[in-house]
PATOR-459832 format. One record per residue (C-alpha): residue in one letter; residue number from 1; x, y, z. Coordinates in nm, 3 decimals. Example, Ala and Ser with C-alpha at 12.3 -4.5 7.8 and 13.67 -1.06 7.14 Angstrom:
<recs>
+------+-----+---------+---------+---------+
! type ! seq !      c1 !      c2 !      c3 !
+------+-----+---------+---------+---------+
!    A !   1 !   1.230 !  -0.450 !   0.780 !
!    S !   2 !   1.367 !  -0.106 !   0.714 !
+------+-----+---------+---------+---------+
</recs>
This chain:
<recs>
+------+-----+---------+---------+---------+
! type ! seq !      c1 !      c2 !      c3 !
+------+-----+---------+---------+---------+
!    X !   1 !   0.000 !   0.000 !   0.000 !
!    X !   2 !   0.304 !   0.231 !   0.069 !
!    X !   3 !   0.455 !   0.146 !  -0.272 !
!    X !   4 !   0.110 !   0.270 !  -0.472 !
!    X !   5 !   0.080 !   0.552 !  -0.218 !
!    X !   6 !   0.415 !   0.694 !  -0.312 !
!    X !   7 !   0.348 !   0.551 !  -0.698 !
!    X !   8 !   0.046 !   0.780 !  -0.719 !
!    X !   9 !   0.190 !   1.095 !  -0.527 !
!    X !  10 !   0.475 !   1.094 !  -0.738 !
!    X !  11 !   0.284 !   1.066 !  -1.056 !
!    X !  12 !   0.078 !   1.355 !  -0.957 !
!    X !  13 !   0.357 !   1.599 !  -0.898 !
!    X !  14 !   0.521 !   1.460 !  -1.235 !
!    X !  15 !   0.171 !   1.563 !  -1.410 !
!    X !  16 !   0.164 !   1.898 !  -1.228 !
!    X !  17 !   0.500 !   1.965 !  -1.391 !
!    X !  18 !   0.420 !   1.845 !  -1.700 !
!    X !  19 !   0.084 !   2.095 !  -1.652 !
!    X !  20 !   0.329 !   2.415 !  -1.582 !
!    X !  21 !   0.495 !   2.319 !  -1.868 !
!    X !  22 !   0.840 !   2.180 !  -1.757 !
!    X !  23 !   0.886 !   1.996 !  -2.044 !
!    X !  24 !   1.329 !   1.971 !  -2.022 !
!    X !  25 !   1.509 !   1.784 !  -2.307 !
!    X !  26 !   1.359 !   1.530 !  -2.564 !
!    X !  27 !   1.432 !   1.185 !  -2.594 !
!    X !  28 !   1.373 !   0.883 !  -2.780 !
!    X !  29 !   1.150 !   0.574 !  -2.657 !
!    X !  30 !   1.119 !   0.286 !  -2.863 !
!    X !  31 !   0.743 !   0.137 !  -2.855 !
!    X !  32 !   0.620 !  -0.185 !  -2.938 !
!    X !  33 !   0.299 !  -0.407 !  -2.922 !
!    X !  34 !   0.043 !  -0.230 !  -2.787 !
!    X !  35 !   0.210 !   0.102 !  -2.710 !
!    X !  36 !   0.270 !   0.126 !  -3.103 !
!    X !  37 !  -0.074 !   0.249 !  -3.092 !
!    X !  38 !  -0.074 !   0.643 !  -3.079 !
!    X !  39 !  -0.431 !   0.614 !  -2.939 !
!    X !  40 !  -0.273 !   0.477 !  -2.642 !
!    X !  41 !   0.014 !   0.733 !  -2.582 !
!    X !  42 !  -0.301 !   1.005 !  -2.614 !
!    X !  43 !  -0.515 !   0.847 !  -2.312 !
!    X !  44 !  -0.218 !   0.849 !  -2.125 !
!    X !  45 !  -0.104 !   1.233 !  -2.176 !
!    X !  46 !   0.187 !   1.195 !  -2.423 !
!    X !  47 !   0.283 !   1.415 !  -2.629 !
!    X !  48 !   0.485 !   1.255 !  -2.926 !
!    X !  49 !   0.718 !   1.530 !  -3.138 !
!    X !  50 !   0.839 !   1.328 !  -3.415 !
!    X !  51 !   0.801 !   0.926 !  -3.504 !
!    X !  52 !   0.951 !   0.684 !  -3.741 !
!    X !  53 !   0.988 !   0.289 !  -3.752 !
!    X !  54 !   1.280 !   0.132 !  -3.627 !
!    X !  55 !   1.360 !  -0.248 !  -3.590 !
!    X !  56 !   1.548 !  -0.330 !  -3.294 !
!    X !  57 !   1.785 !  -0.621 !  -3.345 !
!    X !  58 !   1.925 !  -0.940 !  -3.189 !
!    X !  59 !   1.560 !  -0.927 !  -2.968 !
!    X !  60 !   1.267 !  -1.138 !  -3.042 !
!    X !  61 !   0.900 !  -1.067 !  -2.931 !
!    X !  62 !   0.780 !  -1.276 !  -2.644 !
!    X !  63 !   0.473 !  -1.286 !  -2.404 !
!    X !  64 !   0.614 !  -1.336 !  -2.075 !
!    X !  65 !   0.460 !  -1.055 !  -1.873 !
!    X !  66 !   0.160 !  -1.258 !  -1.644 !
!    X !  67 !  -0.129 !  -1.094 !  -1.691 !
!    X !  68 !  -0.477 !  -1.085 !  -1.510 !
!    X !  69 !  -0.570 !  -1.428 !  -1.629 !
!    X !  70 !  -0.456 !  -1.778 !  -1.586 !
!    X !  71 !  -0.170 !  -1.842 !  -1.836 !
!    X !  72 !  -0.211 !  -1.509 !  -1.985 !
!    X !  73 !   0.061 !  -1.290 !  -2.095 !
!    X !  74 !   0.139 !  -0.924 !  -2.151 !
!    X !  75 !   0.433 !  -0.829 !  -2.457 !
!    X !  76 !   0.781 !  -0.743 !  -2.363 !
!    X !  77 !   1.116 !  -0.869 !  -2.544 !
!    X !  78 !   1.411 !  -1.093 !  -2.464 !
!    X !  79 !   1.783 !  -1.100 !  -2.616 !
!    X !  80 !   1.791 !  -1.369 !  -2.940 !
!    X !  81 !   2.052 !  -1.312 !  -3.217 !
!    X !  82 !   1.965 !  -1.254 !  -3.561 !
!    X !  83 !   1.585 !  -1.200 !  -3.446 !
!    X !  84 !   1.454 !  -0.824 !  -3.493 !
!    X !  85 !   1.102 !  -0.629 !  -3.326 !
!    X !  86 !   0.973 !  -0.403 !  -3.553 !
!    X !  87 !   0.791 !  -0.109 !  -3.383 !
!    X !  88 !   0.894 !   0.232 !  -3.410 !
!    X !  89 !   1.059 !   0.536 !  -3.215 !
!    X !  90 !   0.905 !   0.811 !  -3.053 !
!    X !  91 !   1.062 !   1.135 !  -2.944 !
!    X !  92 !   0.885 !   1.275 !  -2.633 !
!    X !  93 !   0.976 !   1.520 !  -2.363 !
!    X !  94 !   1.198 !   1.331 !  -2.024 !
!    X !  95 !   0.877 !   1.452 !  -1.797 !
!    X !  96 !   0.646 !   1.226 !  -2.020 !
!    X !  97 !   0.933 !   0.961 !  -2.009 !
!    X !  98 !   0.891 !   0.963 !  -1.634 !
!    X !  99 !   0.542 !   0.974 !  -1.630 !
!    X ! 100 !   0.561 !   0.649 !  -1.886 !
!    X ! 101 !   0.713 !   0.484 !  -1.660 !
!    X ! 102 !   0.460 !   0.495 !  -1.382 !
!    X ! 103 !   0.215 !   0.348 !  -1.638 !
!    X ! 104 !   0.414 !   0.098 !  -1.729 !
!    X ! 105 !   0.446 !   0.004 !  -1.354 !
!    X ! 106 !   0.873 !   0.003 !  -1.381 !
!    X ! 107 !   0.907 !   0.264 !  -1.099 !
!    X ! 108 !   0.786 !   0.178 !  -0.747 !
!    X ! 109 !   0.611 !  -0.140 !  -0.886 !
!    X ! 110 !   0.919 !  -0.291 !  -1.070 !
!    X ! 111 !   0.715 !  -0.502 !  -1.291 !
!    X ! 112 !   0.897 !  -0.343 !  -1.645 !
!    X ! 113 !   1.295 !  -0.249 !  -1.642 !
!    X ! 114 !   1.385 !   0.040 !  -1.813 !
!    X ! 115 !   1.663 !  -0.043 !  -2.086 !
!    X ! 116 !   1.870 !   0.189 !  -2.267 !
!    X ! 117 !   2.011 !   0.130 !  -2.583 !
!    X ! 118 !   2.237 !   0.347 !  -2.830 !
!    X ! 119 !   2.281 !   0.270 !  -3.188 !
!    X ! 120 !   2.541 !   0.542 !  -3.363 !
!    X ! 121 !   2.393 !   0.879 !  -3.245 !
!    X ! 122 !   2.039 !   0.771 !  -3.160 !
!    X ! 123 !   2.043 !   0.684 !  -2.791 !
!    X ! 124 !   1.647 !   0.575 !  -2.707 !
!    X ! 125 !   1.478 !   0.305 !  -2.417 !
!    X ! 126 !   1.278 !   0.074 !  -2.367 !
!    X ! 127 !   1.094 !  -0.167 !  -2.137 !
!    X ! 128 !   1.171 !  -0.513 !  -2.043 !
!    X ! 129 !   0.992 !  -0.786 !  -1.788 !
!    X ! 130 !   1.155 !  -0.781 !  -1.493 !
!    X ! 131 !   1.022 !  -1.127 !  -1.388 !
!    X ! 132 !   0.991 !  -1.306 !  -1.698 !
!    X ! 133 !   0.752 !  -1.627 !  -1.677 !
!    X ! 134 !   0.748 !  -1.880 !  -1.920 !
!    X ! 135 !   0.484 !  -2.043 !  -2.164 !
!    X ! 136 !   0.201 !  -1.753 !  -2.143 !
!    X ! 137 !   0.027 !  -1.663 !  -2.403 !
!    X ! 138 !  -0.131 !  -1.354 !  -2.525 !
!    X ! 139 !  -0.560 !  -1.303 !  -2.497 !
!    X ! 140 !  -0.700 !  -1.276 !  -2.910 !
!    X ! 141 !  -0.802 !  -0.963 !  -2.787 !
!    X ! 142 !  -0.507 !  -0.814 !  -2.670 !
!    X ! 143 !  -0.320 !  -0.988 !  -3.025 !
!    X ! 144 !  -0.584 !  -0.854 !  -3.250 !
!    X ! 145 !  -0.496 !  -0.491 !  -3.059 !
!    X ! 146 !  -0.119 !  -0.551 !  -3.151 !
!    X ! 147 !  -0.189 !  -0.652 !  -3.499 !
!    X ! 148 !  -0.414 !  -0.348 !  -3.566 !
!    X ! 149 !  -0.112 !  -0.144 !  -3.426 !
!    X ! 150 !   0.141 !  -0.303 !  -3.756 !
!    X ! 151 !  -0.139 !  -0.261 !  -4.087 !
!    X ! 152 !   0.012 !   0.076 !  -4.192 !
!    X ! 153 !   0.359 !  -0.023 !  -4.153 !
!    X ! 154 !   0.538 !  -0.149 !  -4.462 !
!    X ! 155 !   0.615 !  -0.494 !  -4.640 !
!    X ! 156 !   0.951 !  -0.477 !  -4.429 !
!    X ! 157 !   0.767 !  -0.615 !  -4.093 !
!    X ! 158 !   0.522 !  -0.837 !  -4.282 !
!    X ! 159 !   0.725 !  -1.168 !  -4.185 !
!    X ! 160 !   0.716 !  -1.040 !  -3.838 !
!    X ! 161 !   0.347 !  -1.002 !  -3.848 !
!    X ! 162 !   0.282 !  -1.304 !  -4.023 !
!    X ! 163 !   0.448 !  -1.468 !  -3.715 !
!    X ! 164 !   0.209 !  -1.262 !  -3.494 !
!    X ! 165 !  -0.121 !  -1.389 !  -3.712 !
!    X ! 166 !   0.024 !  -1.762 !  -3.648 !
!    X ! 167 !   0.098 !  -1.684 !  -3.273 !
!    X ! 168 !  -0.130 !  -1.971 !  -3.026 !
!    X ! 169 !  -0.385 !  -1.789 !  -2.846 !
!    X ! 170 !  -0.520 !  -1.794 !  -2.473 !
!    X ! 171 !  -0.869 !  -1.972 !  -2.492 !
!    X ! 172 !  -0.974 !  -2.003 !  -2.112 !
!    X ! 173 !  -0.994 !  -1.694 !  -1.981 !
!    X ! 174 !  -0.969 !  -1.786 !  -1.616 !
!    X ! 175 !  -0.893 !  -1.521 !  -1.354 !
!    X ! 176 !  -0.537 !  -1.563 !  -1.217 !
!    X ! 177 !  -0.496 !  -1.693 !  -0.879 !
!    X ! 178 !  -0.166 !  -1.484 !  -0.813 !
!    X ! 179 !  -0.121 !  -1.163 !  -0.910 !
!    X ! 180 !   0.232 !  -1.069 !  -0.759 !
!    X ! 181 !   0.108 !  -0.694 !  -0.886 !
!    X ! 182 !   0.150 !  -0.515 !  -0.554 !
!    X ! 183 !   0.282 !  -0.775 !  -0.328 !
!    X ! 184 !   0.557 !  -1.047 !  -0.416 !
!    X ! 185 !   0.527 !  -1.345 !  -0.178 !
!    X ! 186 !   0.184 !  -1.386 !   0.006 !
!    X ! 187 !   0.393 !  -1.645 !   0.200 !
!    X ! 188 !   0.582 !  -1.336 !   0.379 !
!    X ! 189 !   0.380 !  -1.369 !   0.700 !
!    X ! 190 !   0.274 !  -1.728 !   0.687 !
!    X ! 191 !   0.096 !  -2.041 !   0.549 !
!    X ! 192 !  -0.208 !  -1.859 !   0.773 !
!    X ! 193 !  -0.190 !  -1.550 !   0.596 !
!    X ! 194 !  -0.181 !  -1.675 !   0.293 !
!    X ! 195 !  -0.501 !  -1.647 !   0.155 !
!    X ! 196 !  -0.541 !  -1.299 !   0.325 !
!    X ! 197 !  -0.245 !  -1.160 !   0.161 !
!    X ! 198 !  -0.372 !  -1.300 !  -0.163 !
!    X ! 199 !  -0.685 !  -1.061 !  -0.145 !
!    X ! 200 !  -0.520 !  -0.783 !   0.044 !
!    X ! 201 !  -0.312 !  -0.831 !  -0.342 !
!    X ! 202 !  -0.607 !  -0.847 !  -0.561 !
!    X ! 203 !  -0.768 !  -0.556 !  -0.425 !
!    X ! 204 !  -0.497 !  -0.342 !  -0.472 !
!    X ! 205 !  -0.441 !  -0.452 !  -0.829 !
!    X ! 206 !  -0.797 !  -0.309 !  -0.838 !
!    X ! 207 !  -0.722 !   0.011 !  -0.700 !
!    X ! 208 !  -0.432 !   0.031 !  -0.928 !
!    X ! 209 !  -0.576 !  -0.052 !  -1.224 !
!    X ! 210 !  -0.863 !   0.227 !  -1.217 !
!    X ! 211 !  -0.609 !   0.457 !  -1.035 !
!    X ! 212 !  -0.398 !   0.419 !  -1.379 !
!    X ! 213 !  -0.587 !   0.551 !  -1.607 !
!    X ! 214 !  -0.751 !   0.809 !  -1.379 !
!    X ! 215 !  -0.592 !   1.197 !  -1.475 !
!    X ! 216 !  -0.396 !   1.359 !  -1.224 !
!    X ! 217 !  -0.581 !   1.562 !  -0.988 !
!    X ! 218 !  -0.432 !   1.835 !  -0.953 !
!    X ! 219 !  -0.408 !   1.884 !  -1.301 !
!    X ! 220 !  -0.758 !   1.836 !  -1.397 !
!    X ! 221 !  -0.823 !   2.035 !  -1.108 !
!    X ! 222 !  -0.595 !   2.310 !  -1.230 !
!    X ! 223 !  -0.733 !   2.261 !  -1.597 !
!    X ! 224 !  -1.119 !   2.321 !  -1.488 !
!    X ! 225 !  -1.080 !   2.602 !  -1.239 !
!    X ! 226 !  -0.778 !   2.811 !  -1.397 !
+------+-----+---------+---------+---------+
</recs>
């Protein structure tokens, strides 16, 4: 509870700043999956200054994130030589960086590391699992949402979304027993506890889940009154 306490309050002075207009430098995140889709970066407040495609090499694709149901998996990527992700690079401001990386759940919650990679003069990041499981796989829904993200692309990535069309899909969407979103080991305080600390968990995912796409409140308090 501490952790999403300070994951919030932080948030909300990083969206106040962002709301005065404290931009400081640009600099270069590179999206795939989901966050390909600009639709996405606009719920979430980012402003994007310039975009192209980009393939980042000797990394494959994988679904290794657990997500909220039994088996299910959320997109990150893992080291492979002579594998490529095609997704593209966006140039945003280091306060929207930050503020990415609350939604992402990498700072406080440590469930994405932040990776930064330079290739000649184009230094950008990225985000990693930090607690990679294996054999999930991804909901049709949440493929069909990647896919959409790749149709305006170019013939370049069309192997890699072939791949993606062929990729085996979740069927049973059963709700996941363990979390692990807020706390880690709901064996901390005890076989007892166990099934406490296992609700105490779910209800915070909750809480975090509808706190994450809530806007700051200062800001939209800021932005109706002033």
């Amino acid at each position: 509870m501490i952790r999403l306490f300070f994951w919030r309050l932080t948030f909300e002075l990083l969206d106040l700043l962002d709301l005065m207009g404290f931009k400081f430098k640009n600099v270069y995140y590179f999206a795939y999956g989901g966050n390909l889709s600009t639709e996405v970066l606009k719920l979430r407040d980012i402003t994007v200054y310039h975009e192209f495609p980009y393939i980042l090499e000797n990394y494959k694709l994988v679904f290794d994130q657990p997500g909220p149901f039994l088996g299910s998996g959320f997109a990150s990527v893992r080291q492979a030589k002579l594998n490529n992700v095609y997704g593209k690079i966006y140039q945003i401001s280091l306060i929207d960086k930050w503020r990415l990386h609350f939604f992402e759940a990498s700072l406080f919650l440590a469930k994405y590391k932040v990776i930064t990679q330079k290739k000649g003069n184009l230094s950008y990041f990225f985000y990693q699992t930090n607690i990679p499981k294996l054999g999930l796989l991804p909901t049709q829904q949440y493929l069909t949402k990647i896919l959409s993200c790749y149709k305006d692309y170019g013939p370049e990535a069309d192997h890699f979304v072939e791949t993606l069309k062929n990729w085996p899909v979740l069927i049973n969407q059963i709700p996941a027993k363990n979390i692990n979103l807020i706390i880690q080991n709901y064996l901390f305080f005890g076989k007892k506890c166990e099934k406490l600390v296992r609700k105490y968990d779910h209800l915070l995912t909750t809480f975090f889940l509808k706190l994450i796409w809530r806007p700051g409140i200062f800001k939209t308090f800021l932005q109706k009154y002033f």
